[in-house]
Backbone as CSV, one residue per row, in Angstrom:
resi,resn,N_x,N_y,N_z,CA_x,CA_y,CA_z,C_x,C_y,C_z
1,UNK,42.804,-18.792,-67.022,43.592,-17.954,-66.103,42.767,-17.649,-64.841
2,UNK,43.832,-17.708,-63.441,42.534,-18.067,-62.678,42.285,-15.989,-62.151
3,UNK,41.146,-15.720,-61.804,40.581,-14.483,-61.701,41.072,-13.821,-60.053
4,UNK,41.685,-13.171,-60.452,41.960,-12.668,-58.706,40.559,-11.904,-58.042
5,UNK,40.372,-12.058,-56.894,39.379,-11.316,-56.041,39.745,-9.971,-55.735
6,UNK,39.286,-9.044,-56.467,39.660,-7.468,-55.893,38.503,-7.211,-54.488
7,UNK,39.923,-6.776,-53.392,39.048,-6.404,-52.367,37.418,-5.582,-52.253
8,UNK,37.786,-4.751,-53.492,36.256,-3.600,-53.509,34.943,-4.456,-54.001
9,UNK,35.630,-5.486,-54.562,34.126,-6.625,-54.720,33.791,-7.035,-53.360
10,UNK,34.351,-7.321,-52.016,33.936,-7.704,-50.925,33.496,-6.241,-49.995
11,UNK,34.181,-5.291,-50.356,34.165,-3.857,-49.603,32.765,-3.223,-49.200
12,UNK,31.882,-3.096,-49.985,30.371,-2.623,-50.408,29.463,-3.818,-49.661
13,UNK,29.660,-4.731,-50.134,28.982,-5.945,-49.740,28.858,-5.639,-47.839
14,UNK,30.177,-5.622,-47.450,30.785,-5.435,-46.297,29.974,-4.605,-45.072
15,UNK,30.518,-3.581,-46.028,29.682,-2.085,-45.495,28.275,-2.413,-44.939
16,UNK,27.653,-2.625,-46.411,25.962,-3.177,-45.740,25.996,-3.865,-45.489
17,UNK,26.767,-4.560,-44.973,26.208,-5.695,-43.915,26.513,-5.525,-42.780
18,UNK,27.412,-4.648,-43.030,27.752,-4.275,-40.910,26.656,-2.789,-40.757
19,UNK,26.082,-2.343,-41.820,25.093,-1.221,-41.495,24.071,-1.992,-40.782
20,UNK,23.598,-2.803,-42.075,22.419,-4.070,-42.047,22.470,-4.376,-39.766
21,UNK,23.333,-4.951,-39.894,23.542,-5.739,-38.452,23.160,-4.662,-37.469
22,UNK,23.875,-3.639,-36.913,23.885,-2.615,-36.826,22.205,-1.870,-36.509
23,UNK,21.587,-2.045,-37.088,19.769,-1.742,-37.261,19.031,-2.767,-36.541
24,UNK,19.820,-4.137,-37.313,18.976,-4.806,-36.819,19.093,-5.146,-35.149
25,UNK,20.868,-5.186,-35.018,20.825,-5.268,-33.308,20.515,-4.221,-32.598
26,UNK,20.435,-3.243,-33.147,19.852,-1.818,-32.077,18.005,-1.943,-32.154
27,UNK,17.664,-2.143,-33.292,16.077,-2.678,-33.375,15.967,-3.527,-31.838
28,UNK,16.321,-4.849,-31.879,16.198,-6.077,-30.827,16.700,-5.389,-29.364
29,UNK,17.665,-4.737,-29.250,17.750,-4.219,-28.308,16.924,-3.527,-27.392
30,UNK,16.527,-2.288,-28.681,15.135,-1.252,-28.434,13.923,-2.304,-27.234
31,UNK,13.838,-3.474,-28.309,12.705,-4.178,-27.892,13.038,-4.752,-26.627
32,UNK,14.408,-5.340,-26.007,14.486,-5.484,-24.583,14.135,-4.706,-23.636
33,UNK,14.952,-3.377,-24.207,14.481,-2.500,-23.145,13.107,-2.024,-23.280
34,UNK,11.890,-2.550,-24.270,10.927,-1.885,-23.901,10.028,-3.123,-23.440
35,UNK,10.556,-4.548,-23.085,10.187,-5.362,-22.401,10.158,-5.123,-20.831
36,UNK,11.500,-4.546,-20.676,11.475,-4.549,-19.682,10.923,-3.598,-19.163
37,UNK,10.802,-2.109,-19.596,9.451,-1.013,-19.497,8.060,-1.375,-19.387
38,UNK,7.557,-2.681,-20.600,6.335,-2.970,-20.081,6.231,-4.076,-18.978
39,UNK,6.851,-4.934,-18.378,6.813,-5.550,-17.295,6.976,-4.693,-15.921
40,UNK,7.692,-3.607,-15.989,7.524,-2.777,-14.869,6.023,-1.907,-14.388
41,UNK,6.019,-1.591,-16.144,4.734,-0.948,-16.195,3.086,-2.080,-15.917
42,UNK,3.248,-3.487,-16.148,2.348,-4.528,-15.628,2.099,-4.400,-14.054
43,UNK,3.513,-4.405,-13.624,3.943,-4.984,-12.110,3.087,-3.238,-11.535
44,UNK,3.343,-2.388,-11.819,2.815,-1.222,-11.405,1.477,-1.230,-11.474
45,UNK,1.076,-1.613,-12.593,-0.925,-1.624,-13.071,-1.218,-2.642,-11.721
46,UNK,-1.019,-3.567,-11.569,-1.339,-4.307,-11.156,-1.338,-4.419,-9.230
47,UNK,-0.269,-3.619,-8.675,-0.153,-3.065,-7.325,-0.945,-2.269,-7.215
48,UNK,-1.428,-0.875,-7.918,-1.925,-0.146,-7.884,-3.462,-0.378,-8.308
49,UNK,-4.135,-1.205,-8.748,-5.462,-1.560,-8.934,-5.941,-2.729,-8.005
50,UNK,-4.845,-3.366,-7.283,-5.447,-4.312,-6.119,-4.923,-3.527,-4.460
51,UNK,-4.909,-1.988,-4.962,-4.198,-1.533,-3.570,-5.908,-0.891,-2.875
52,UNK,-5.261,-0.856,-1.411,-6.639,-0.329,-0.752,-7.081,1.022,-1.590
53,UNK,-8.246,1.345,-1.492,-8.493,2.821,-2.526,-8.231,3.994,-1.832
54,UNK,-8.309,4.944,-2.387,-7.422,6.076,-2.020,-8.488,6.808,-2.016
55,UNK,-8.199,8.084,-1.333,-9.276,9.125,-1.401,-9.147,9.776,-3.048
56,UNK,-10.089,9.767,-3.698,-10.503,10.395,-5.123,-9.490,11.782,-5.326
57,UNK,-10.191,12.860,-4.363,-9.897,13.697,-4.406,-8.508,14.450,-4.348
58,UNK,-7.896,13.307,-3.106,-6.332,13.492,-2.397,-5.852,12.798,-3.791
59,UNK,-6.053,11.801,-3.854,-5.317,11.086,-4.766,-4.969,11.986,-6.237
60,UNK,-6.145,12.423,-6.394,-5.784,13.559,-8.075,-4.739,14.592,-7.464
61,UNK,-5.213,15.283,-6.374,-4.284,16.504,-6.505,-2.950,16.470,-5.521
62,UNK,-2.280,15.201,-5.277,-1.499,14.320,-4.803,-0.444,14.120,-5.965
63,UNK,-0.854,13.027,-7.218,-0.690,12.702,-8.570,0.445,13.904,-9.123
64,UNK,-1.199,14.912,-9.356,-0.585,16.447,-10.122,0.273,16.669,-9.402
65,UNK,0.791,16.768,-8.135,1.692,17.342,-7.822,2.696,16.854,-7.959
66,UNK,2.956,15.205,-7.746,4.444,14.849,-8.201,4.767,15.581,-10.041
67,UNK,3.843,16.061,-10.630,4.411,16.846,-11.733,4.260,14.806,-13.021
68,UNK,5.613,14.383,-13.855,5.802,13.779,-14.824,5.610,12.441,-14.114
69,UNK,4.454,11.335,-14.321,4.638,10.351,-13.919,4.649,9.015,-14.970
70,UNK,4.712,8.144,-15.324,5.271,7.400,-16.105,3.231,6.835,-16.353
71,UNK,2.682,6.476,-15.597,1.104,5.959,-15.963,0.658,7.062,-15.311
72,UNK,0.631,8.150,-14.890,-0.741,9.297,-14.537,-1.199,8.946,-13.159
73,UNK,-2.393,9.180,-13.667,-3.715,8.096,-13.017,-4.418,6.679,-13.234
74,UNK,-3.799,6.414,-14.537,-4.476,5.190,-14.743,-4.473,3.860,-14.076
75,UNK,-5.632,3.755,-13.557,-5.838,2.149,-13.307,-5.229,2.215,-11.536
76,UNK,-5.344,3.532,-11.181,-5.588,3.839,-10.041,-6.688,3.686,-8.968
77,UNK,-6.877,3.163,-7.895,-7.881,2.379,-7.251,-8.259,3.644,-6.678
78,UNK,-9.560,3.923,-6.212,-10.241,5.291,-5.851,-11.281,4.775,-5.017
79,UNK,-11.560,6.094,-4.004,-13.017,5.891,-3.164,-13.289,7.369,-3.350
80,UNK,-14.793,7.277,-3.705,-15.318,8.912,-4.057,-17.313,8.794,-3.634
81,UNK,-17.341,9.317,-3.045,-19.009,9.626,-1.975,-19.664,10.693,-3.158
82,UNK,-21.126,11.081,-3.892,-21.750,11.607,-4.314,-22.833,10.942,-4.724
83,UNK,-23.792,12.241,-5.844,-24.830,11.567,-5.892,-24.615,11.668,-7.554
84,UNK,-25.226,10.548,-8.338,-25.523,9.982,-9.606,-26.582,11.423,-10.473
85,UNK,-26.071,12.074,-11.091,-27.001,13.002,-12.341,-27.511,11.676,-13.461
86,UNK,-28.641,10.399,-13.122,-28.880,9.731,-14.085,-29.503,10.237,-15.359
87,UNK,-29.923,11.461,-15.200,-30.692,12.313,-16.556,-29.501,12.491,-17.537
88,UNK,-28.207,12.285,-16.875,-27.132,12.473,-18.144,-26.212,10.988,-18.794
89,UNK,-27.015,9.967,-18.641,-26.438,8.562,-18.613,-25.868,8.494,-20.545
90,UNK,-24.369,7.981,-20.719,-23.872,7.943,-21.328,-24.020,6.331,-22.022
91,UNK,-24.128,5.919,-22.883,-23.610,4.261,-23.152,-22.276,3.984,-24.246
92,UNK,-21.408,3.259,-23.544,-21.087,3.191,-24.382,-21.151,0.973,-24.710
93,UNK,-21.074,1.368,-26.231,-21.092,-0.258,-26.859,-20.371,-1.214,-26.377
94,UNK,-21.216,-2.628,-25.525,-20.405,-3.166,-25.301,-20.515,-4.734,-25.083
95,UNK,-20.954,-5.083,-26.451,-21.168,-6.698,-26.498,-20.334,-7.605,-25.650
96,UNK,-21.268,-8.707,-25.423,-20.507,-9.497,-24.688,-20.478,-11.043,-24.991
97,UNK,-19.768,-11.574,-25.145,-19.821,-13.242,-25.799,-20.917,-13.926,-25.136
98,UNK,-20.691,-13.609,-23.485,-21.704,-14.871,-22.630,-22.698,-13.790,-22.653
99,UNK,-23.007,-12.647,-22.437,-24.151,-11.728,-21.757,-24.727,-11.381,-23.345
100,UNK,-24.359,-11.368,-24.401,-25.255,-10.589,-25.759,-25.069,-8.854,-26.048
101,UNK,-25.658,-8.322,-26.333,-25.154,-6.923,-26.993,-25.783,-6.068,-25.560
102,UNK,-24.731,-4.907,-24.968,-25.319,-4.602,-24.445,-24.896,-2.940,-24.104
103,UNK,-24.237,-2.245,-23.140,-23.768,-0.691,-22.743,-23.383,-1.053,-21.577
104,UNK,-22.385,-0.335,-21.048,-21.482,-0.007,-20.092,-22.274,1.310,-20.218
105,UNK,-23.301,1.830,-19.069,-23.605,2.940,-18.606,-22.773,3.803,-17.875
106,UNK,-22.350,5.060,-18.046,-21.606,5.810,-17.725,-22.462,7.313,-16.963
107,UNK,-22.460,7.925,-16.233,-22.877,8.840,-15.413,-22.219,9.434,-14.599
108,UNK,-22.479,10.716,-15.096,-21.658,11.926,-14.060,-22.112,11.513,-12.814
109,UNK,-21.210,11.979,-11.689,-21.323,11.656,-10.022,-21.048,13.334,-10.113
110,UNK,-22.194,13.643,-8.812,-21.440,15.032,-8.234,-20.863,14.611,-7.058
111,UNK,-19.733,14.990,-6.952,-18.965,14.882,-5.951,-19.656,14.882,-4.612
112,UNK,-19.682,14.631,-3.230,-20.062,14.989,-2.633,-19.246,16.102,-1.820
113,UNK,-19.465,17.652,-1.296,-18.669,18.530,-0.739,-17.808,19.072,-2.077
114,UNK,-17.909,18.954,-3.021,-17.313,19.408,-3.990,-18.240,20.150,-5.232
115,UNK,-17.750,20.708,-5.582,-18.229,21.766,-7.339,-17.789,20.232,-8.331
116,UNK,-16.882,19.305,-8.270,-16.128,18.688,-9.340,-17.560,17.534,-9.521
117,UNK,-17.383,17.270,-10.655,-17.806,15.819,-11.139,-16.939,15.215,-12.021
118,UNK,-17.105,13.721,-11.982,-16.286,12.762,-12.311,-17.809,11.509,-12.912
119,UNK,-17.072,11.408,-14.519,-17.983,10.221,-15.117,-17.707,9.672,-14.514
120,UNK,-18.850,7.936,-14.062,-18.352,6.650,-13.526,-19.102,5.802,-14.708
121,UNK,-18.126,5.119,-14.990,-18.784,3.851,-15.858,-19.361,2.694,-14.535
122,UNK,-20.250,3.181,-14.603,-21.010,2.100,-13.340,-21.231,0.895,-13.647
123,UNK,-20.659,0.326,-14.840,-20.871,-1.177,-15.228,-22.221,-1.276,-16.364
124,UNK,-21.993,-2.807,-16.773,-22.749,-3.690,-18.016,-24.332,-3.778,-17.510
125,UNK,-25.135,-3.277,-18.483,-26.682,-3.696,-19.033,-26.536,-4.259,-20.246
126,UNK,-27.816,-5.311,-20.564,-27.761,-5.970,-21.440,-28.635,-4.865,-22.360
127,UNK,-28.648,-5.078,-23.678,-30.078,-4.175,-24.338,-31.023,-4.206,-24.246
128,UNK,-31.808,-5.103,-23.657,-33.436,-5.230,-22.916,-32.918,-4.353,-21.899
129,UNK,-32.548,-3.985,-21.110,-32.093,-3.162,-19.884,-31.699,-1.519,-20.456
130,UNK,-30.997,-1.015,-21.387,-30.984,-0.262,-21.591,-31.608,1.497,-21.194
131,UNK,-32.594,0.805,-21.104,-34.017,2.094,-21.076,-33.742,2.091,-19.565
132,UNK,-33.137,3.633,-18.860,-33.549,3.376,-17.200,-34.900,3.066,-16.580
133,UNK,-36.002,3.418,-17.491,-37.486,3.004,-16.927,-37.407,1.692,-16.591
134,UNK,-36.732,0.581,-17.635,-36.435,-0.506,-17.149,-35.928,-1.356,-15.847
135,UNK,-35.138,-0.353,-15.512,-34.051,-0.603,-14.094,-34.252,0.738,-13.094
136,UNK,-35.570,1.187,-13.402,-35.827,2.239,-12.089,-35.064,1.482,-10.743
137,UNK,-35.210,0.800,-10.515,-34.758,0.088,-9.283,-33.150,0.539,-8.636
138,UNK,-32.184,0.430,-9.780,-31.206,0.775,-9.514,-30.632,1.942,-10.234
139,UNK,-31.594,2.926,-10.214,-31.348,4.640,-10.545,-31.758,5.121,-9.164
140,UNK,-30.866,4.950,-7.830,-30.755,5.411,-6.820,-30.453,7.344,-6.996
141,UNK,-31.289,8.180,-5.637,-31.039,9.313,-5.977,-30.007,9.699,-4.977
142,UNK,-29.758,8.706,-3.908,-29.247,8.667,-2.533,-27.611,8.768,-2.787
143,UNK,-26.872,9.116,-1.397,-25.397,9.340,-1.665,-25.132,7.760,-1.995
144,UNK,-24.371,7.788,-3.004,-23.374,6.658,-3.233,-21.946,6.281,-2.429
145,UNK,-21.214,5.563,-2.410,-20.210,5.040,-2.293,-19.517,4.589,-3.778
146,UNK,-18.356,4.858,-4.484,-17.776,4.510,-5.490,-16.431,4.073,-5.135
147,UNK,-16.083,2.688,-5.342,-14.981,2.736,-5.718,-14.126,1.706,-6.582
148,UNK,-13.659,2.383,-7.453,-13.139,2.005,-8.707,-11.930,2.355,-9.357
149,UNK,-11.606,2.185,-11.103,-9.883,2.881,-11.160,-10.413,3.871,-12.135
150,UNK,-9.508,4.160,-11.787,-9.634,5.578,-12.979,-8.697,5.041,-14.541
151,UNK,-9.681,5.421,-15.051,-9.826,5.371,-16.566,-9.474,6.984,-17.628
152,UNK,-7.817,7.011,-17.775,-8.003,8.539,-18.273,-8.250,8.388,-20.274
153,UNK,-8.814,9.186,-20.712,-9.187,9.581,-21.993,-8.369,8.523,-22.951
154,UNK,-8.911,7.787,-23.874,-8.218,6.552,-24.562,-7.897,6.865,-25.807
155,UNK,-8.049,5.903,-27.135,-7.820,6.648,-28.717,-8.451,5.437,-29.397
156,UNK,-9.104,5.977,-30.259,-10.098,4.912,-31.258,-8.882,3.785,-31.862
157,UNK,-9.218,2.614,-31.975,-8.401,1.236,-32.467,-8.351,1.796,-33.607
158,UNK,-8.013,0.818,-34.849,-7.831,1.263,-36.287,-9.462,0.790,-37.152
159,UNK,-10.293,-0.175,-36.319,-11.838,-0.313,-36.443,-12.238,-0.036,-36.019
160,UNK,-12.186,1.381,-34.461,-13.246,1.499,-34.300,-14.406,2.312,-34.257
161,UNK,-15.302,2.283,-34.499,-16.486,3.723,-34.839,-16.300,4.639,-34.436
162,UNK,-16.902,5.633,-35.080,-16.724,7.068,-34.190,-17.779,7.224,-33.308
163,UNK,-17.271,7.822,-31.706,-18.059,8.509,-30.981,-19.994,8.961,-31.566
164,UNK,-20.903,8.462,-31.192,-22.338,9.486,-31.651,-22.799,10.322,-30.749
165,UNK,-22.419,11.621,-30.277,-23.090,11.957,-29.311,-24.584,12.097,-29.330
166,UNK,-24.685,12.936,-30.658,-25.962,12.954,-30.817,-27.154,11.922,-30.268
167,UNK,-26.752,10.925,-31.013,-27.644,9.438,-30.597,-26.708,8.576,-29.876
168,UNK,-25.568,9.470,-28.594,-25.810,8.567,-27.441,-24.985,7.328,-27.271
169,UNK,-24.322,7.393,-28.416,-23.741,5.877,-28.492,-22.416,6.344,-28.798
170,UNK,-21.547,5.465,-28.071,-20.220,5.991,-27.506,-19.592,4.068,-27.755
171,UNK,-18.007,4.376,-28.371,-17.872,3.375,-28.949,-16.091,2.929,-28.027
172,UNK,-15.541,4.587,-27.411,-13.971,4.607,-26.864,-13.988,5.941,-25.978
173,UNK,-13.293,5.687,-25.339,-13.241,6.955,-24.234,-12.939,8.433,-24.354
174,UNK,-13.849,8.707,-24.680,-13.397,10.692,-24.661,-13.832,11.527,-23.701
175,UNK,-12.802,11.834,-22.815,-13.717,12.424,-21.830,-14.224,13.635,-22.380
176,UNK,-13.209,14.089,-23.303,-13.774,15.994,-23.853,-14.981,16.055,-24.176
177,UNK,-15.342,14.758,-25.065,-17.092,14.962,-25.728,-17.718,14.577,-24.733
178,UNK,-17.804,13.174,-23.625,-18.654,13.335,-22.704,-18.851,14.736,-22.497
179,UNK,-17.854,15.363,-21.675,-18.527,16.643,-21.013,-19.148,17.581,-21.946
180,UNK,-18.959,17.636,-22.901,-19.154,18.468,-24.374,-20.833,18.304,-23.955
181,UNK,-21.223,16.949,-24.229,-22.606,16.653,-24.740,-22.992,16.501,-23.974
182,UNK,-22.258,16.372,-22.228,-23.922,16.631,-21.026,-23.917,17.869,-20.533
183,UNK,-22.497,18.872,-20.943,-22.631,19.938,-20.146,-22.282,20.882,-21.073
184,UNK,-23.481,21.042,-22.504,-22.599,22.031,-23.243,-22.422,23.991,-22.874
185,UNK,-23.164,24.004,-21.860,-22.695,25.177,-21.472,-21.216,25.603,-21.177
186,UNK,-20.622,24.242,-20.499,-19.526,24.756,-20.431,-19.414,24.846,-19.120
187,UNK,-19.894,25.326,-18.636,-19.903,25.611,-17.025,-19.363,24.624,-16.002
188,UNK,-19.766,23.516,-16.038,-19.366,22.455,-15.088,-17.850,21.735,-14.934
189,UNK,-17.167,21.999,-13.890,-15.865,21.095,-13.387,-15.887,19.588,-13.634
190,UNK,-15.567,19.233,-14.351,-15.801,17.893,-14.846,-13.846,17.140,-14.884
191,UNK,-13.959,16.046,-14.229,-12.505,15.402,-14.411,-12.341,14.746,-15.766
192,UNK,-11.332,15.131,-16.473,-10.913,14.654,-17.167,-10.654,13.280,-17.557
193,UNK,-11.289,12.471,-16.975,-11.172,10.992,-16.751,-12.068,10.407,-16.409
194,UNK,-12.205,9.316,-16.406,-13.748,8.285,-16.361,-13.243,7.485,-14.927
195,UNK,-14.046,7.136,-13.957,-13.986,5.727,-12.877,-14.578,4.550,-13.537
196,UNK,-13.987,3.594,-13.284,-14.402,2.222,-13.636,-14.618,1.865,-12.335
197,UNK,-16.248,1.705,-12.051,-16.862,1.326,-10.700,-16.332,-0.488,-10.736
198,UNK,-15.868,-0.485,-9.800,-16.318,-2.847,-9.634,-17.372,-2.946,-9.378
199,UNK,-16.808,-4.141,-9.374,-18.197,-5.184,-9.074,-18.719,-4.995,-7.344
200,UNK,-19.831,-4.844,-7.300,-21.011,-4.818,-6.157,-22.152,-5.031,-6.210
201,UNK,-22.604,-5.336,-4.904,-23.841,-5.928,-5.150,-25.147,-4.408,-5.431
202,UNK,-24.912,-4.708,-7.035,-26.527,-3.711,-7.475,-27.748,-4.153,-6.954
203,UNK,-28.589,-2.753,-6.723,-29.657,-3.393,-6.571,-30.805,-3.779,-7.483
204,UNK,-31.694,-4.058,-7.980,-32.335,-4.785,-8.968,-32.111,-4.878,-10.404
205,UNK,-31.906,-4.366,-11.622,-31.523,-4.868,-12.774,-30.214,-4.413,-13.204
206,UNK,-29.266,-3.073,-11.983,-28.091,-2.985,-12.521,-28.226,-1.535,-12.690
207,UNK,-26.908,-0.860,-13.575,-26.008,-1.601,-14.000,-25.043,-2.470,-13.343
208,UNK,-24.350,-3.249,-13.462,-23.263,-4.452,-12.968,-21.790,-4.224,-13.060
209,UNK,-21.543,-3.636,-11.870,-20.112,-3.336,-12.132,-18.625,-4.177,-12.519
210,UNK,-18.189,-3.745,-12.553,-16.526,-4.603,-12.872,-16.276,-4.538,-14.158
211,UNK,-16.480,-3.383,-14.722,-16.598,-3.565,-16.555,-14.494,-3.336,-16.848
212,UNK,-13.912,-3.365,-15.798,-12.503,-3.464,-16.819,-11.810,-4.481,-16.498
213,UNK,-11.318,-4.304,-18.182,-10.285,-4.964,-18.203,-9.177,-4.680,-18.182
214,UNK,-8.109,-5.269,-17.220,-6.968,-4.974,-16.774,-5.825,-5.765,-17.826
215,UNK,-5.660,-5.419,-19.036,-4.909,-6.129,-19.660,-3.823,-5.804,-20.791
216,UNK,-2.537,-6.270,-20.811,-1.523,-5.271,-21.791,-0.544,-6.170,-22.373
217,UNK,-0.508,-6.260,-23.419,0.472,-7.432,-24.213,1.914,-6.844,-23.720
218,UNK,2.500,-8.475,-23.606,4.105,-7.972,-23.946,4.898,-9.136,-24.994
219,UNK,4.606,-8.963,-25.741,4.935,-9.433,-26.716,6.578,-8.405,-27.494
220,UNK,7.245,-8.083,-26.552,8.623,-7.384,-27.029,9.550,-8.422,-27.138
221,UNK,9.966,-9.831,-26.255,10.778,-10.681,-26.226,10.805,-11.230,-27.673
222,UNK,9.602,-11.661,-28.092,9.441,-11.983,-29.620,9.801,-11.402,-30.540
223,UNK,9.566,-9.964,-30.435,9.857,-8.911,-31.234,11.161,-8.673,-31.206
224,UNK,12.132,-8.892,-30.450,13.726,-8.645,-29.971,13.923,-10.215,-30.907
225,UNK,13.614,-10.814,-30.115,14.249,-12.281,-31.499,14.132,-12.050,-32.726
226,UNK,12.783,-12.012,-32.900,12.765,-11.951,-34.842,13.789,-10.774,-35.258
227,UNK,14.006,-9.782,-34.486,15.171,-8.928,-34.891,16.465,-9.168,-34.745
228,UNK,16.791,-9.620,-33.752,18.269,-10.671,-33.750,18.450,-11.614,-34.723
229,UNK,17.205,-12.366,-34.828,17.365,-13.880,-36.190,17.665,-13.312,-37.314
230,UNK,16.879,-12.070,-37.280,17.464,-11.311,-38.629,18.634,-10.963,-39.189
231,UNK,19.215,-10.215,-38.227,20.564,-10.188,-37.804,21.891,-11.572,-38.457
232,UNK,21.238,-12.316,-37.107,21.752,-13.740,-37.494,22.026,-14.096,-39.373
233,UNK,20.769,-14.137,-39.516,20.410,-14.776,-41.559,21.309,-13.589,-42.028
234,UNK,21.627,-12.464,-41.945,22.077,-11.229,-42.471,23.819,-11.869,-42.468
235,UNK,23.962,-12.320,-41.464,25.402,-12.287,-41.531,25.787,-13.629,-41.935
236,UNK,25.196,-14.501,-41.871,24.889,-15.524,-42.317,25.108,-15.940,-43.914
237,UNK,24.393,-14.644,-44.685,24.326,-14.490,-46.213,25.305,-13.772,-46.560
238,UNK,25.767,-12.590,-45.710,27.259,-12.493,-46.331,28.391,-13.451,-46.073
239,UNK,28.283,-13.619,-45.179,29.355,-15.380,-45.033,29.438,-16.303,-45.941
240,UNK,28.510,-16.537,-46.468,27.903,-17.692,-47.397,28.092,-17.063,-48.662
241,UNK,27.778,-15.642,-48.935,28.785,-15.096,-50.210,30.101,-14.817,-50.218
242,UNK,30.522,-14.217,-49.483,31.936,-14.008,-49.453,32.732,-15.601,-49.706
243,UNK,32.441,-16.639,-48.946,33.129,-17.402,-49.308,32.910,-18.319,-50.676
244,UNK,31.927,-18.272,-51.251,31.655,-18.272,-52.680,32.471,-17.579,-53.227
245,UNK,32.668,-16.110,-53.595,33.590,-15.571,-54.056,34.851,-16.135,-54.040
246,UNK,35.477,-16.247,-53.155,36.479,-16.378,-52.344,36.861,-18.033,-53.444
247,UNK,36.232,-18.922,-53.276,36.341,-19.961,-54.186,36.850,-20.113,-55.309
248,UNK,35.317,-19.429,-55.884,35.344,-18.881,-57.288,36.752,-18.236,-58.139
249,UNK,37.027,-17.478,-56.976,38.808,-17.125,-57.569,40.053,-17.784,-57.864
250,UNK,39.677,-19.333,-56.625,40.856,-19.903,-56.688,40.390,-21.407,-57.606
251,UNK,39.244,-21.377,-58.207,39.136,-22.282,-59.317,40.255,-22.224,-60.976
C-alpha cells in the first residue's frame, strides 16, 4: 500500500532550513558590509600616512575636537620639534628575518614649548647595539625634528608575552605602563600614544627609523562566500531530501 506524505514530515525540516538560510545569508552579508568598512578604512590609512605631516600638537587637539572618529589618530602623519629624555629608553622586541634579534627603541620626546611628552619609537637596533654606550653617537641631546604616525595603545595577540617593565622588555604597545615605569610619580603629561619616527638619515649606529608596518587583512570577501556556499549546500540538502521523500511515497 503505497504511504502518503504527511505535510508535517516536510514542515520542521522546512522551518530549519529557512532559519538555517536566513543566518547564513545575514552572516555573508555582515561580511560585505564589513568589506566594504575595511577597504574604506585601508583607503583612509593609507591617504593619511602618505599625507604632508601635520603639526603634532594642532593635529591632537584638532582630532579631539571633531569628538567620534572612525580611526582616532592612528597612522596619522605628524611633525613634532623636542628634545629626546634617552635616560628613559624603552625596547621593545623586535626580531628581524634579514637584520637578527633586535629592539625598536622607544623614548619620551619633551615637547618643545610644551609641559606634554610623547613616546617616539625612533626605530630598529640590532642586539649588539642595544646598550646606548654602544651608539653614543646617535643619543643626540640637541632639538630634534620628528616626523612620524602616531601609533595609539594596541592589545597583546593570543601569543604574545607579557609586557616586563621591570627588565625593560616590552613585547606590544601600552602606553599606560610606558608612562607607569618612566614616570612613576605620576606627575608628567604624557600622550597617550606612541610616534612611529621614519626612516632618516641617523647618525652613527642608530636607532633606524621606519619601524611600521602599515598593514590590515581583508579577507571578508572570502568570508561572505564560505557563508553564502553554505547557504547554497543548506538548501541544496533540503532539496535533495524533500524530493527523496516525495518519491518514496509514490513507490
Amino acid at each position: 500500500m503505497r504511504q502518503r506524505l504527511s505535510p508535517a514530515q516536510l514542515t520542521a525540516p522546512f522551518v530549519m532550513t529557512v532559519l538555517g538560510l536566513a543566518i547564513l545569508i545575514s552572516l555573508g552579508t555582515w561580511q560585505m558590509h564589513r568589506k566594504v568598512w575595511k577597504e574604506d578604512l585601508m583607503a583612509a590609512i593609507a591617504q593619511r600616512s602618505s599625507a604632508p605631516p601635520a603639526d603634532f600638537l594642532s593635529a591632537v587637539t584638532a582630532t579631539r575636537q571633531q569628538g567620534d572618529n572612525a580611526i582616532g589618530l592612528e597612522y596619522l602623519r605628524v611633525k613634532v620639534r623636542g628634545r629626546f629624555d634617552h635616560s628613559k629608553e624603552r625596547y621593545f622586541y623586535a626580531p628581524d628575518p634579514s637584520r637578527g634579534p633586535g629592539y625598536n627603541v622607544t623614548t619620551p620626546l619633551e615637547i618643545a614649548g610644551s609641559p606634554v611628552i610623547v613616546f617616539v619609537n625612533r626605530g630598529f637596533v640590532p642586539e649588539t647595539l642595544k646598550d646606548p654606550a654602544s651608539r653614543a653617537s646617535g643619543q643626540t641631546t640637541a632639538g630634534v625634528d620628528v616626523v612620524g604616525l602616531i601609533r595609539e595603545s594596541g592589545h597583546p595577540g593570543r601569543f604574545t608575552p607579557d609586557n616586563n617593565p621591570a627588565q625593560n622588555m616590552w613585547y606590544w604597545r601600552d602606553v599606560t605602563a610606558l608612562k607607569a615605569s618612566a614616570y612613576p610619580d605620576g606627575k608628567a603629561t604624557v600622550m597617550p600614544f606612541i610616534i612611529d619616527q621614519e626612516a632618516f638619515d641617523a647618525a652613527g649606529d642608530g636607532p633606524k627609523g621606519g619601524a611600521t608596518i602599515v598593514s590590515l587583512t581583508n579577507r571578508h570577501l572570502e568570508y561572505a562566500i564560505t557563508w553564502y556556499g553554505l547557504a547554497l549546500t543548506l538548501a541544496a540538502i533540503f532539496a535533495a531530501y524533500a524530493m527523496t521523500r516525495l518519491r518514496a511515497t509514490k513507490a
